[in-house]
C-alpha positions, 0 to 999 in steps of 0.5 A, a space after each residue: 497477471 499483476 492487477 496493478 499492471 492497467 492504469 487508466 490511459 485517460 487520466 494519464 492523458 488529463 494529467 498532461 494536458 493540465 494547465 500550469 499557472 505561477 501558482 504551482 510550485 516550480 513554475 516560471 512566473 511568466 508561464 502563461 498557459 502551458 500544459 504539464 505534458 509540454 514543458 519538457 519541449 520548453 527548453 527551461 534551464 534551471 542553471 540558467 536560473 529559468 525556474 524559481 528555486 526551492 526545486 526539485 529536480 529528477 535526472 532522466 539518466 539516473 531514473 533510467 540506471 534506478 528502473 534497470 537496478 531495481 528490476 534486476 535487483 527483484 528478479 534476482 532476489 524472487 521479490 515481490 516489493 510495494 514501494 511507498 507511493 508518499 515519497 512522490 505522489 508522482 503517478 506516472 513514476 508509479 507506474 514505472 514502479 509497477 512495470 518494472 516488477 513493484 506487487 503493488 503501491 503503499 499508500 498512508 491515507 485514503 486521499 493517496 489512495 484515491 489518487 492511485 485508484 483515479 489512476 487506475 492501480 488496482 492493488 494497494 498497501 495502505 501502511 496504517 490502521 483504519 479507524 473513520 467510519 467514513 474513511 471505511 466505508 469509502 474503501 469498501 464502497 472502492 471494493 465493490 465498485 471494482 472486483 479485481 480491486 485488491 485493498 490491504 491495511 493493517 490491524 493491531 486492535 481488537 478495537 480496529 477490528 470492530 470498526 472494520 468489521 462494522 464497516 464491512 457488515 454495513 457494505 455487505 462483503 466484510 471479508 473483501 478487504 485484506 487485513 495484515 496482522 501488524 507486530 510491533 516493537 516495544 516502545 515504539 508507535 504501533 503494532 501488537 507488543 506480543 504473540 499472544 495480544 496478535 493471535 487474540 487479534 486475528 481470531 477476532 478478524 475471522 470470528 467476525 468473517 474479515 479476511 486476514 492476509 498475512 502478518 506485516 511489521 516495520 523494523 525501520 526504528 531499529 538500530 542494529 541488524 541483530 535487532 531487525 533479524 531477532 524481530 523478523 524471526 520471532 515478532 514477524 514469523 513466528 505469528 505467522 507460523 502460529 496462525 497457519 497452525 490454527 488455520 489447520 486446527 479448524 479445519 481438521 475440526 470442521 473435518 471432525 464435524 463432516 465426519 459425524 454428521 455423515 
């Protein structure tokens, strides 16, 4: 079952029976007391010049031919995608994402987050390293409130791992947020710069008990496709297949250990 697949029918409820006034932008300036949920019956016409402008506009054809798209597009690939919920901050385009296959909503910051998590998602991507202690320590607080609650977010310091793992010590359950191993490219914001500096990083996550989930990289400020591939296979892959071989070294070394006690 996709975990992100329940939002909350009452906050979807709340958000439609919010109360519009002037100062929100895109709202008539004699808008009176209108609910969000009603204003589709009435009547506006941004060509008649009904709503005041800056304003953007979401064709409900071509948001019907995009949800069938890209539904399609993941089944027949066997995709599992987290599309960036930044872009809209739009709840109920969110769960339209989810039903129509998303794995789960990315976020960039803890205020997105909550937003999804009053909306009832259950499985986020948070595209950035953690570092408040504040911030850490309400995300943990969200995990323990609500077990089947998932929480990804990325890690490329032995100092980032620190302060989750202090974070998590002081929620008593360190391994119940899931980290993703972020490789990078050189020269540009984040991310390890090398296998070696990434397999440091992700035995200091398990000697402090956190739960590593996988490796993540973004290949978005590269210019050309031989570029991406050659990133993809050796900044991305290749930790990947370098950590399941350490994972299988410790357990033939705890085997070991078994063994001999026995």
């Amino acid at each position: 079952m996709n975990l992100a697949a329940g939002p909350q029918s009452d906050a979807f409820d709340a958000l439609a029976a919010h109360i519009l006034s002037f100062l929100i932008i895109g709202s008539p300036p004699r808008v009176g007391k209108i609910e969000l949920g009603a204003v589709g019956r009435q009547g506006w016409n941004l060509l008649r010049g009904d709503l005041p402008f800056p304003l953007a506009v979401l064709s409900r054809s071509a948001l019907e031919h995009n949800s069938r798209w890209m539904r399609a597009f993941i089944e027949d690939n066997k995709l599992s995608i987290a599309p960036h919920g930044k872009t809209t901050m739009a709840p109920q385009l969110f769960r339209q994402q989810i039903e129509d296959g998303a794995w789960a909503i990315t976020v960039a910051t803890l205020q997105q987050l909550m937003v999804c998590r009053r909306f009832g998602f259950d499985r986020l991507l948070i595209a950035n390293e953690l570092i408040g202690a504040g911030e850490l320590d309400v995300i943990f607080g969200e995990l323990a409130a609500r077990p089947q609650l998932e929480i990804y977010c990325l890690v490329d310091s032995l100092a980032g791992v620190e302060r989750i793992a202090a974070a998590g010590r002081r929620s008593g359950d360190p391994a119940r947020l899931r980290l993703l191993l972020e490789m990078g490219i050189a020269g540009a914001r984040t991310g390890c710069r090398s296998l070696g500096q990434a397999l440091e990083i992700a035995r200091a996550a398990r000697q402090e008990g956190l739960t590593l989930a996988g490796v993540e990289g973004f290949e978005g400020v590269l210019k050309e496709t031989a570029a991406v591939d050659a990133f993809l296979e050796h900044g991305a892959r290749a930790p990947v297949v370098a950590l399941v071989e350490i994972r299988a070294r410790e357990e033939q070394e705890r085997a070991e250990i078994v063994r001999r006690v026995a």
